[in-house]
C-alpha positions, -999 to +999 in steps of 0.1 A: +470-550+380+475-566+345+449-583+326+474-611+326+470-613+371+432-605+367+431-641+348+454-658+366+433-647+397+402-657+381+416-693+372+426-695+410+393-688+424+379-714+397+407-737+405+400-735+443+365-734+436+361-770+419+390-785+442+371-778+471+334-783+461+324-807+485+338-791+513+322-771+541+334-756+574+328-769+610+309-738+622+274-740+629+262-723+595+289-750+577+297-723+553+312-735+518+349-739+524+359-719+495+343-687+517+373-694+538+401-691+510+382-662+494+384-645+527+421-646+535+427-638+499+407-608+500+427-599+535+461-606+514+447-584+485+434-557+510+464-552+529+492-550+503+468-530+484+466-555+456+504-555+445+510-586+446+488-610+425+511-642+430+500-633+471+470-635+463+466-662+444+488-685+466+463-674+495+435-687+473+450-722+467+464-719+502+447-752+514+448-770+478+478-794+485+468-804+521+430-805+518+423-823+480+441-844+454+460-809+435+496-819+434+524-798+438+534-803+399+496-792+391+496-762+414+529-749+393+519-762+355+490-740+363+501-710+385+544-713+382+568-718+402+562-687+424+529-697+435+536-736+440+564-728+467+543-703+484+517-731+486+541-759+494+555-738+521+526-731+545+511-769+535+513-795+565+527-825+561+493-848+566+512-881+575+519-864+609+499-867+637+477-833+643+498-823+674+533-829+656+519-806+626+504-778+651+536-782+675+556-775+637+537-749+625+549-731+661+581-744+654+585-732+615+563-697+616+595-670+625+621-693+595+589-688+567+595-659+537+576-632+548+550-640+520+543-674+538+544-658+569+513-633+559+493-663+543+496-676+580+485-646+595+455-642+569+441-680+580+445-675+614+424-642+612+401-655+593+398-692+611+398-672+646+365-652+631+349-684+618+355-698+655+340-663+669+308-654+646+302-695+630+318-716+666+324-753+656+308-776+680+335-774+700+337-767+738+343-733+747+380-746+761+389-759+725+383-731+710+401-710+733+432-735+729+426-732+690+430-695+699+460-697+719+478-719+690+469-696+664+483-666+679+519-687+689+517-695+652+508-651+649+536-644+672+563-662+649+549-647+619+549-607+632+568-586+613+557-590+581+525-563+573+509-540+599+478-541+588+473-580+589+488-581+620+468-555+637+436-571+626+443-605+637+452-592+675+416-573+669+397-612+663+423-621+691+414-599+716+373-599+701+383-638+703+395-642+745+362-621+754+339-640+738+355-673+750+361-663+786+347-679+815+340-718+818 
């Protein structure tokens, strides 16, 4: 990696860092939500083997658009073109109602670049572990429908990298066993 990606990387995480500050999860220990983008970078980085930086950072800055006030022209002044598309694609569009945007992301998974399609895969993983190891304080039904959606949203997205793939059906199977019963 250039010293040119280890910056930009750097100014992600910072980037993501401050535009999410005040933001936890829902799980039990309500974890900073910037542990979230770090991990499904680091699951991006890990299994491409760190080739590709703009990956990377676009997993970083993943929830940027949707979840704060970054705008799209921000996202690319700061990060290019590259980056902003990869973020645009796999944002929601927040004027829908929750249902329409989960029924879309089914919908939209297999037509994403493959890119998008592993920045998918990397927050399901890592949104099906936070739901396994940190639950929400959800019923044990919810979470086994937030399971179910994610891998429909998985199953559109396969194809893409092995390794992500293989360890989300790992939190998926780890996942239905610890959410059986009720």
């Amino acid at each position: 990696m250039s010293d040119d990606s280890t910056l930009r990387i750097a100014q992600a995480l910072h980037f993501a860092a401050v535009k999410h500050v005040d933001q936890r999860r829902k799980g039990e220990r309500a974890e900073p939500y910037f542990n979230h983008l770090a991990e499904v970078a680091w699951a991006l980085a890990r299994h491409t083997g760190g080739s590709d930086p703009d990956l990377v950072i676009a997993g970083l800055l993943h929830d940027t658009l949707e979840d704060t006030d970054a705008t799209f022209a921000e996202v690319e002044a700061a990060f290019g073109a590259e980056v902003a598309g990869l973020v645009r694609e796999v944002t929601d569009d927040k004027s829908l109602p929750k249902a329409e945007r989960k029924r879309l992301q089914v919908v939209t998974a297999p037509t994403k670049s493959v890119r998008a399609r592993m920045i998918k895969i990397a927050d399901k993983t890592c949104n099906l572990r936070a739901i396994v190891h940190s639950p929400p304080a959800w019923s044990r039904t919810r979470r086994r429908e937030y399971a179910e959606w994610a891998k429909a949203v998985f199953d559109g997205c396969r194809g893409v990298n092995a390794g992500l793939e293989a360890e989300f059906l790992e939190l998926y199977e780890e996942g239905r066993t610890a959410l059986a019963g009720e």
